[in-house]
C-alpha positions in Angstrom: 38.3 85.3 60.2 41.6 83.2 60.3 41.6 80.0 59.1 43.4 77.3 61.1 45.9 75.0 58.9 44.2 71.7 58.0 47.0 70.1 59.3 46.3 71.9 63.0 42.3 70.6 62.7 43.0 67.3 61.9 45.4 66.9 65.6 42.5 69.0 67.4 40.1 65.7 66.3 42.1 63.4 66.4 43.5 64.4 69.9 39.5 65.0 70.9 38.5 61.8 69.3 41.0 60.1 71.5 40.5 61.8 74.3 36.4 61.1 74.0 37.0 57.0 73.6 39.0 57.0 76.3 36.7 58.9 78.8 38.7 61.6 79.2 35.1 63.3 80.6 34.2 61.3 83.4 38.5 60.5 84.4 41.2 62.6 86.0 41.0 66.1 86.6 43.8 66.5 84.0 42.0 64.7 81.2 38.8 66.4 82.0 40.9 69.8 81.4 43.0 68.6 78.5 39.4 67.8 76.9 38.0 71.1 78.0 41.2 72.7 76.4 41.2 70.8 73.3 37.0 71.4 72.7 38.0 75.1 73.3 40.5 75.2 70.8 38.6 73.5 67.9 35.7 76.4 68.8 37.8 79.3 68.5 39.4 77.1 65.2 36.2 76.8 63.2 34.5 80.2 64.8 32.0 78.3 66.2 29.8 77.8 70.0 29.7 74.3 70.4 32.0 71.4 70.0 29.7 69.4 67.8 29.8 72.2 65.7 33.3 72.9 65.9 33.9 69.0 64.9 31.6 69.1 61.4 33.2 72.3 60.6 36.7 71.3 61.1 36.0 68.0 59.5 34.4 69.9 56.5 37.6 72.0 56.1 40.0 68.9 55.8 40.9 68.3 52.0 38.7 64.9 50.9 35.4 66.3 52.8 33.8 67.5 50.0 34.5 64.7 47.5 31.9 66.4 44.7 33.7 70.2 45.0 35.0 70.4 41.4 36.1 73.9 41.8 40.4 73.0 41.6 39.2 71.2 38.4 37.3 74.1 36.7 40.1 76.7 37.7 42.5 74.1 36.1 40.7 74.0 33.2 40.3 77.5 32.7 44.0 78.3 33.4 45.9 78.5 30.0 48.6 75.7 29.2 52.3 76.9 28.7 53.5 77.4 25.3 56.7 75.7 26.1 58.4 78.8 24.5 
């Protein structure tokens, strides 16, 4: 499966997010599509069904949302330092 950019996931929330507070669901036709079109978007981004789904799955993917994953640390450590020669 492709894997959307984190960069493109954080925009789709934030735009959703936005879009939610503002009550984009119960206003214009146009914001009631945009919404539609932007809840579509993070579902085909994350592979998932739902939009509640797509939204902990995109937010799981952004860098920071797994503050306990040491694995960058571990390869670090394991990768040799240059000699310098």
């Amino acid at each position: 499966m492709l894997m959307a950019h984190p960069a493109v996931l954080k925009d789709l929330i934030t735009q959703y997010e936005t879009l939610t507070l503002l009550g984009a669901g119960k206003s214009t036709p146009q914001a009631r599509q945009r919404l539609a079109d932007i809840s579509y978007t993070l579902c085909v981004a994350t592979g998932t069904g739902d939009v509640d789904m797509a939204l902990i799955a995109a937010r799981h993917r952004l860098s920071g949302a797994r503050p306990d994953d040491d694995s960058l640390l571990q390869a670090s450590a394991s990768t040799p330092e240059p000699s310098g020669v």
